[in-house]
Phi, psi and omega in degrees: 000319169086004176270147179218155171311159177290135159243132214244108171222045177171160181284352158312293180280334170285334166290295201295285148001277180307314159300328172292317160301324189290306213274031157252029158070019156284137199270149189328313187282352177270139188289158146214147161290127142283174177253079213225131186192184198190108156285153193278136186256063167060002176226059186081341157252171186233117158322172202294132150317142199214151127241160204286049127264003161100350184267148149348073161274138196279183142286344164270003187245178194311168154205187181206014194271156197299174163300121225057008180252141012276194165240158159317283201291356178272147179228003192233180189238157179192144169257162188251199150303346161288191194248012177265168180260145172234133205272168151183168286219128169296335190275343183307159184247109184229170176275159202233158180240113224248136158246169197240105197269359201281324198253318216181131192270341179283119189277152167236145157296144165225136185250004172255032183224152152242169207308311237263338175229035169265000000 
């Protein structure tokens, strides 16, 4: 299939993302996953930041997050209708923004997956 969560590396794409979700009937107050995450390393903490392609993210590359996000105890990343990122709890069941690299450069929303099957 060749698709993975979005990975978001300019405000280009991060504006673009947050419009793509509106005009797919996400209403202001609804999350999506980006793909962006942190394994737990079993004791309660958490290891580097990822995106589902498997690359690094630095500190130095783009973001957006809100004030104070992430928390500690959070491992995955997610936008709301706005254009910031909020850290939250991995078991949430929330939508996810998928881009398809097989095709296409352009990410879709998908309103039919959770964390647990996207």
């Amino acid at each position: 299939m060749g698709a993975a969560l979005t990975k978001i590396t300019s405000e280009e794409e991060n504006n673009f993302v947050t419009e793509l979700a509106k005009q797919n009937g996400l209403r202001q107050e609804e999350d999506f996953w980006i793909g962006l995450s942190r394994d737990s390393n079993g004791d309660g903490n958490f290891g580097s930041w990822k995106w589902s392609d498997g690359s690094e993210f630095q500190n130095t590359d783009y973001q957006k997050w809100n004030d104070d996000e992430p928390q500690d105890f959070e491992g995955c990343a997610k936008m709301r209708g706005s254009t910031e990122w909020y850290g939250f709890v991995c078991v949430a069941l929330i939508r996810g923004c998928a881009k398809n690299t097989a095709t296409s450069n352009n990410p879709q929303i998908n309103n039919n997956k959770t964390i647990s099957n996207a």
